[in-house]
Backbone bond lengths (Angstrom), bond angles and torsions (degrees), N, CA, C in turn:
res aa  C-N    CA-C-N  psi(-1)  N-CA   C-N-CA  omega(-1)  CA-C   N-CA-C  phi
1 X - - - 1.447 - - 1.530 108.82 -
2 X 1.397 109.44 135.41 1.521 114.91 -180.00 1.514 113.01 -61.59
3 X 1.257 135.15 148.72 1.332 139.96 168.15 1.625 120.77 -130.60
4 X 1.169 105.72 108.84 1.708 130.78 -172.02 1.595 105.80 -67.78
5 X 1.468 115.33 125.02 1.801 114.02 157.03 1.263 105.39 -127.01
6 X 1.398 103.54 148.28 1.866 118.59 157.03 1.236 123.88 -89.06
7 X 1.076 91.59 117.52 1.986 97.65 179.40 1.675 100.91 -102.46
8 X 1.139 100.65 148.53 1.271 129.58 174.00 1.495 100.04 -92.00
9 X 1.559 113.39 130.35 1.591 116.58 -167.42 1.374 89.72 -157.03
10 X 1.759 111.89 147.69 1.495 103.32 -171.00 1.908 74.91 -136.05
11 X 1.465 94.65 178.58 1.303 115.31 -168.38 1.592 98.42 -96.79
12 X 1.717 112.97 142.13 0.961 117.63 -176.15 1.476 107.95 -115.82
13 X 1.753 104.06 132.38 1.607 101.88 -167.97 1.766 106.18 -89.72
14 X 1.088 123.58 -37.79 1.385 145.14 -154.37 1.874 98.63 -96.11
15 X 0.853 112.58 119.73 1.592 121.07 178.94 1.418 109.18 -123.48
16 X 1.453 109.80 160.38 1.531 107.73 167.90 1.866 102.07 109.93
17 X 1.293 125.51 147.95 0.971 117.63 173.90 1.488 157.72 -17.77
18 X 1.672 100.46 -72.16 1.616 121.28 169.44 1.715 95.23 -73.23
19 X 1.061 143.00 -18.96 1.810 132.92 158.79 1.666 99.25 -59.79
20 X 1.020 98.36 -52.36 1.973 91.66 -154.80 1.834 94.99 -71.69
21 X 1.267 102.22 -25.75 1.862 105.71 -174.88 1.246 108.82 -67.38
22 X 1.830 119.34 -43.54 1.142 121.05 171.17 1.793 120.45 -82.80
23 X 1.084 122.43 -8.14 1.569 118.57 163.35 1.604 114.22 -83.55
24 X 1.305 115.99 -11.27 1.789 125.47 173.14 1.430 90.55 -68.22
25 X 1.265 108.47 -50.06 1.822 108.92 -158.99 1.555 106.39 -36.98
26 X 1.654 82.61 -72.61 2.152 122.66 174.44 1.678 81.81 -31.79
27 X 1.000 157.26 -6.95 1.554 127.86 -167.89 2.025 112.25 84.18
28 X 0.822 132.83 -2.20 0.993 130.06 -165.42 1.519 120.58 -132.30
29 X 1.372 135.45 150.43 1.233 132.49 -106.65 1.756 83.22 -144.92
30 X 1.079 120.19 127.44 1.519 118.09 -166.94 2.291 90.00 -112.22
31 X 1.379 92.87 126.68 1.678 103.92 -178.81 1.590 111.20 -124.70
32 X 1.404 136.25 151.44 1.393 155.33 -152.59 1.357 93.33 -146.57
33 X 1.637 94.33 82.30 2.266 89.51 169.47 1.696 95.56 -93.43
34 X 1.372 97.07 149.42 1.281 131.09 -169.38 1.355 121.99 -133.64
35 X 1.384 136.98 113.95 1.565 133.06 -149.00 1.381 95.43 -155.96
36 X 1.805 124.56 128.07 1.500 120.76 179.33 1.013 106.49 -66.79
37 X 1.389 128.25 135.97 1.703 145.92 142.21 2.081 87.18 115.79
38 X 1.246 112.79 14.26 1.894 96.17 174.29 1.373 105.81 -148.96
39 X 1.322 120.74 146.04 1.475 139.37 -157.15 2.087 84.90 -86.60
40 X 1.677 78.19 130.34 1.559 106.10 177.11 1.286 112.45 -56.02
41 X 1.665 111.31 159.74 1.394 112.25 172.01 1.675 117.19 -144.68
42 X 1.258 95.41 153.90 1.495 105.53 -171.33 1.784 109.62 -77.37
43 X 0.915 151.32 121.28 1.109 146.08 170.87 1.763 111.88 -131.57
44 X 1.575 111.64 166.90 1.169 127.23 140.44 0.892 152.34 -141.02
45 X 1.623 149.71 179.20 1.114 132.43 -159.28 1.112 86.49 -147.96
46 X 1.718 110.22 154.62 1.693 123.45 162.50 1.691 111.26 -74.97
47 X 0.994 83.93 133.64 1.659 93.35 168.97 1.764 134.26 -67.39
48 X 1.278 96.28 -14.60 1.421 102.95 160.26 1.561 123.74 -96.65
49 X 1.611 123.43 9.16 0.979 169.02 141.72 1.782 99.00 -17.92
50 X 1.680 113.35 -76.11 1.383 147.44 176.45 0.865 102.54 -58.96
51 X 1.448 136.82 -49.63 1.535 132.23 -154.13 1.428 119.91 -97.03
């Protein structure tokens, strides 16, 4: 049987490499959701989030 979670995900303003290198540091996990027919988004998630 499938099992559903809610993650808590905040919006990410800062894109581009040295951002996502320095939000790994912070603990947190830089994501690119992607969905046909709607403009992508930057988000992140805490890393204790997963665990």
């Amino acid at each position: 049987m499938a099992s559903y979670y809610k993650l808590q995900i905040q919006d990410r303003l800062e894109i581009g490499s040295s951002s996502s290198r320095s939000m790994r540091r912070m603990g947190k996990i830089p994501i690119n959701y992607y969905y046909k027919g709607e403009n992508n988004k930057n988000l992140l998630i805490d890393q204790k989030e997963l665990h």
